[in-house]
C-alpha positions, -999 to +999 in steps of 0.1 A: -240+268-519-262+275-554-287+244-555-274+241-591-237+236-579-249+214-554-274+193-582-237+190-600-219+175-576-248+148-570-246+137-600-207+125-596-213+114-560-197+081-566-165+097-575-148+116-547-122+131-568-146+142-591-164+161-569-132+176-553-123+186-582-152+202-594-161+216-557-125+232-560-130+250-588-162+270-573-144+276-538-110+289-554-103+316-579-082+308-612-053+325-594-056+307-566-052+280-582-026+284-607-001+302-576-009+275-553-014+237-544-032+220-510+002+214-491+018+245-503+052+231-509+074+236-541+072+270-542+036+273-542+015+291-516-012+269-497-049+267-508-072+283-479-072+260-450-106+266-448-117+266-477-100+229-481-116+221-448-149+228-464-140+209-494-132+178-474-161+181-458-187+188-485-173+158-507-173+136-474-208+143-471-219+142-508-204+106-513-214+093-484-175+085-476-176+062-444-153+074-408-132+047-413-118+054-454-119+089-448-081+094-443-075+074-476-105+092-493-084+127-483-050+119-497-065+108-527-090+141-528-056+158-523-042+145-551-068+148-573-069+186-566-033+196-573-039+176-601-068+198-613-044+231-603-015+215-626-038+213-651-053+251-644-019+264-648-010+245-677-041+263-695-030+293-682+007+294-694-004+282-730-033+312-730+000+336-724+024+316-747-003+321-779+004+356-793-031+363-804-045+357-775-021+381-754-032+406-780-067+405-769-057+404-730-041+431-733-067+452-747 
């Protein structure tokens, strides 16, 4: 990991979600995460398991997140993610829906 993505996430260390969220959008590609979610359900595909394994793990270890709220910490991390990918393809759909900036995508 870059030392300055790794600085970043520091910083926010008291806010799980925060970190997921930011973590997520280094690990995944805007694609990624506009096509897909963490459990893959409603028609979405599945974020890397691996990836999200390393996420977990890398926010676990950042915050400090003790054994015992872990599972709690997780479903919330979850959460927060899809969030963050709702949001993603929100953005996306609006950049398609304004004509002038499909003008200069297509170019």
């Amino acid at each position: 990991m870059q030392p300055n993505v790794k600085e970043s996430l520091v910083l926010h260390a008291n806010c799980p979600n925060k970190v997921a969220r930011m973590l997520a959008g280094k690990l995944f590609t805007t694609m990624e995460r506009v096509n897909g979610n963490v459990t893959g359900k409603r028609s979405l595909n599945q974020l890397d398991p691996v990836r999200l394994l390393l996420l977990k793990q890398t926010v676990f270890e950042v915050c400090g997140v003790p054994y015992a709220e872990q599972p709690k910490a997780y479903k919330a991390i979850k959460l927060a993610v899809d969030a963050a990918n709702r949001q993603v393809r929100f953005n996306q759909f609006k950049l398609l829906e304004n004509p002038s900036t499909r003008m200069s995508l297509e170019s």
